[in-house]
C-alpha positions in Angstrom: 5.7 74.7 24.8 3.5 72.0 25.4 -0.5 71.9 24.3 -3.0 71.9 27.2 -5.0 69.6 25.1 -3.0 67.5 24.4 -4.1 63.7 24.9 -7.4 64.8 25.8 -9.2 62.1 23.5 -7.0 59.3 24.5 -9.0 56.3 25.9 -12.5 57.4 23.9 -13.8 54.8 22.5 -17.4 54.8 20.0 -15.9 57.5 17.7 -19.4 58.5 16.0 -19.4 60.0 12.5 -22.6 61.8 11.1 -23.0 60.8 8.0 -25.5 62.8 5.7 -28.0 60.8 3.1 -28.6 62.9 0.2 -32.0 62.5 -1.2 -33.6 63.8 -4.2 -34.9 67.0 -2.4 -32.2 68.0 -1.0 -30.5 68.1 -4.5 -33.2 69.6 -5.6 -33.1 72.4 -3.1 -28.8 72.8 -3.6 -30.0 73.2 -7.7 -32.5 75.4 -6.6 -29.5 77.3 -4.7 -27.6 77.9 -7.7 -30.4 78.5 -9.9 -30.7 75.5 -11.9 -32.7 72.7 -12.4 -31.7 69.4 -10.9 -31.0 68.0 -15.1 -28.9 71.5 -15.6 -26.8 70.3 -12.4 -26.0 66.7 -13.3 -23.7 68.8 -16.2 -20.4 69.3 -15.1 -19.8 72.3 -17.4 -23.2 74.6 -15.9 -22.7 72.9 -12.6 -19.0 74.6 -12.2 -20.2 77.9 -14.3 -22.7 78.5 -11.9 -20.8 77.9 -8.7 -18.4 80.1 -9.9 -20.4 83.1 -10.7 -22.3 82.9 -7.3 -18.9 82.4 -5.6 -18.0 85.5 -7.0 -21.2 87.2 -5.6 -21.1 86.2 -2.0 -17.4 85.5 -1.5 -17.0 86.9 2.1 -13.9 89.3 1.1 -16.0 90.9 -1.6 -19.8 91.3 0.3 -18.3 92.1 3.5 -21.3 94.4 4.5 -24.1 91.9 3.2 -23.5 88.7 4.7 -20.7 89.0 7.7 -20.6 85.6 8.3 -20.1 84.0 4.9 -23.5 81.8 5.7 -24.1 82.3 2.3 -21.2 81.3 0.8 -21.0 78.4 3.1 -24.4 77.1 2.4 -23.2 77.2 -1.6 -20.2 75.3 -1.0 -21.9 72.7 0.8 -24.8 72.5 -2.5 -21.7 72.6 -4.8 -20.6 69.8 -3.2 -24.0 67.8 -2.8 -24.7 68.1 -6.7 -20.9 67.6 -7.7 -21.0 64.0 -6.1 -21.6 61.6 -8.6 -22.5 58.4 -6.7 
């Protein structure tokens, strides 16, 4: 069975990638996410500890009435990754 799409970006060419520029504030904001400050985060150990325990609070398969969506736990994956990025 063959894909309907298939092909369908053949040809293209400009491929454009967004590429997000992390500033202070928005690290700043992600620690403010988790609940720590910006020098807790720059720890590995609280950094994971406290990704972890909010993970545990708004995984989508446990608050399944709260937040339908998972926007929560989106939006802390996405700090968790901003503040685990060491460059």
């Amino acid at each position: 069975q063959k894909s309907r799409h298939r092909g369908r970006n053949r040809g293209r060419r400009g491929v454009t990638i967004d590429a997000k520029i992390w500033t202070d504030d928005c690290r700043r904001k992600a620690a403010g996410m988790m609940g720590l400050t910006v020098e807790e985060a720059t720890e590995e150990k609280v950094l994971k500890r406290a990704f972890r325990r909010l993970c545990l609070q708004y995984h989508p398969d446990i608050t399944k009435e709260d937040d339908p969506g998972g926007v929560k736990f989106r939006a802390l994956q996405e700090a968790y990754r901003v503040l685990s990025d060491q460059d």
